[in-house]
C-alpha positions in Angstrom: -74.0 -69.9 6.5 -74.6 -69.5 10.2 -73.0 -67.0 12.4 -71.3 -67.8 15.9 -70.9 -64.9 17.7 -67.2 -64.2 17.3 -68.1 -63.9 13.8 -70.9 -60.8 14.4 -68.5 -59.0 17.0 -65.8 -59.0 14.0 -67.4 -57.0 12.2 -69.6 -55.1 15.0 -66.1 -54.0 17.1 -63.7 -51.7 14.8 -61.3 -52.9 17.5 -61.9 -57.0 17.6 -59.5 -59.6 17.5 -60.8 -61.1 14.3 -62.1 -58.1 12.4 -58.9 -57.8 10.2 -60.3 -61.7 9.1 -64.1 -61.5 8.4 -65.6 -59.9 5.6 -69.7 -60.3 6.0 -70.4 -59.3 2.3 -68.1 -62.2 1.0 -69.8 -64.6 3.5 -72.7 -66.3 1.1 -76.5 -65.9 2.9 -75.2 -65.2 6.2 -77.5 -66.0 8.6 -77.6 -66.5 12.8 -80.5 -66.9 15.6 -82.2 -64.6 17.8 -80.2 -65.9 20.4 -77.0 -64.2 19.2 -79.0 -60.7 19.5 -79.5 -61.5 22.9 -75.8 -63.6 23.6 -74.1 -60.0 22.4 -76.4 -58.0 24.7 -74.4 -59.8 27.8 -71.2 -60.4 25.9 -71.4 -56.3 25.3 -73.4 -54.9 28.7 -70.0 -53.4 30.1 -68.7 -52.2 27.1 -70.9 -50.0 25.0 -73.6 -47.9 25.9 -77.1 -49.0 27.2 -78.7 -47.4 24.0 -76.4 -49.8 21.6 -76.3 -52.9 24.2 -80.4 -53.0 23.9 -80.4 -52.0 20.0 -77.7 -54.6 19.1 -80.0 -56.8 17.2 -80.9 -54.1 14.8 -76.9 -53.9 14.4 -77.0 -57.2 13.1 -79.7 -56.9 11.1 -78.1 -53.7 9.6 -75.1 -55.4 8.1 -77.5 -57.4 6.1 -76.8 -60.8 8.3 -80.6 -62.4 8.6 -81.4 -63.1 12.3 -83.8 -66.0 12.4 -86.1 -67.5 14.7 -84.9 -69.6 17.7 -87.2 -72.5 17.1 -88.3 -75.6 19.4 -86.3 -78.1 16.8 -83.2 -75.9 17.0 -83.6 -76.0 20.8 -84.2 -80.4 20.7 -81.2 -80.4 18.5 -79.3 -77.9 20.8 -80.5 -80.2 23.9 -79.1 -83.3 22.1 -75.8 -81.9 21.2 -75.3 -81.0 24.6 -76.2 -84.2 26.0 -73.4 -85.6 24.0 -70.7 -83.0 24.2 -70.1 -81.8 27.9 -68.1 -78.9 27.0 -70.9 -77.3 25.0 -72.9 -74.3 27.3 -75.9 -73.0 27.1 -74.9 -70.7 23.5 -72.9 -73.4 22.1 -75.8 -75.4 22.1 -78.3 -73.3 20.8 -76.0 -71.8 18.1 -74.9 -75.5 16.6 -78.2 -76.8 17.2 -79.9 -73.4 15.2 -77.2 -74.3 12.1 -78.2 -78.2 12.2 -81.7 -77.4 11.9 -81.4 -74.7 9.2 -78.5 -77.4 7.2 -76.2 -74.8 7.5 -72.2 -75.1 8.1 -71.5 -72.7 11.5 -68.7 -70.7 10.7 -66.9 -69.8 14.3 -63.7 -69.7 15.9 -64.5 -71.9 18.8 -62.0 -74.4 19.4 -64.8 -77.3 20.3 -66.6 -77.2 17.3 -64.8 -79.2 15.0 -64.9 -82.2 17.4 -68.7 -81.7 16.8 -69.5 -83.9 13.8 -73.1 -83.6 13.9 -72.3 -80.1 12.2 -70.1 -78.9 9.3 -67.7 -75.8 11.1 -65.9 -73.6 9.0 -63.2 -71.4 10.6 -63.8 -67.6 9.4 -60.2 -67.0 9.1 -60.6 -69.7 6.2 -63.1 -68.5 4.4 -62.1 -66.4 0.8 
């Protein structure tokens, strides 16, 4: 299963909205891009140290959630998606177009991604 980044900050932020909802270890082969590593680096800048903000990806990484590759499909299939769907920006994009390359559902809280049916979404707070 891929990974949106609410999912990672879950279980990375004792304090996060969602935490209370995601258990990683239950979550079969999880899974999310390169991109995340770097999307939580600015989601995070203000909020933890420089020493953790630059290190996050290894945080990921730690929790046994496999970051792969940001490939030039995933990016065509991110570039397509967001040619159809307005609302999607820039991480949207990349993220949905990462888990229609690998043939993965995206499991994520965002609102937008059910209405994207190029892409199976699974809502974290759903998952047993």
């Amino acid at each position: 299963m891929y990974l949106d980044l609410d999912v990672i900050l879950a279980e990375l932020k004792a304090d996060d909205w969602l935490a209370s909802d995601v258990d990683i270890d239950s979550i079969e082969d999880p899974k999310t891009s390169v991109a995340t590593g770097i999307e939580l680096q600015y989601v995070m800048e203000d909020v933890w140290d420089r020493h953790r903000v630059v290190r996050a990806h290894q945080e990921i990484t730690e929790k046994n959630i496999e970051l792969v590759p940001l490939t030039s499909d995933a990016l065509a299939a991110a570039a397509d998606l967001r040619a159809q769907y307005d609302a999607l920006n820039v991480f949207d994009g990349v993220h949905l177009g990462s888990a229609a390359v690998l043939d993965e559902p995206i499991v994520s809280t965002d609102t937008l991604f059910p209405e994207i049916s190029e892409v199976e979404h699974i809502d974290p707070r759903n998952l047993e």
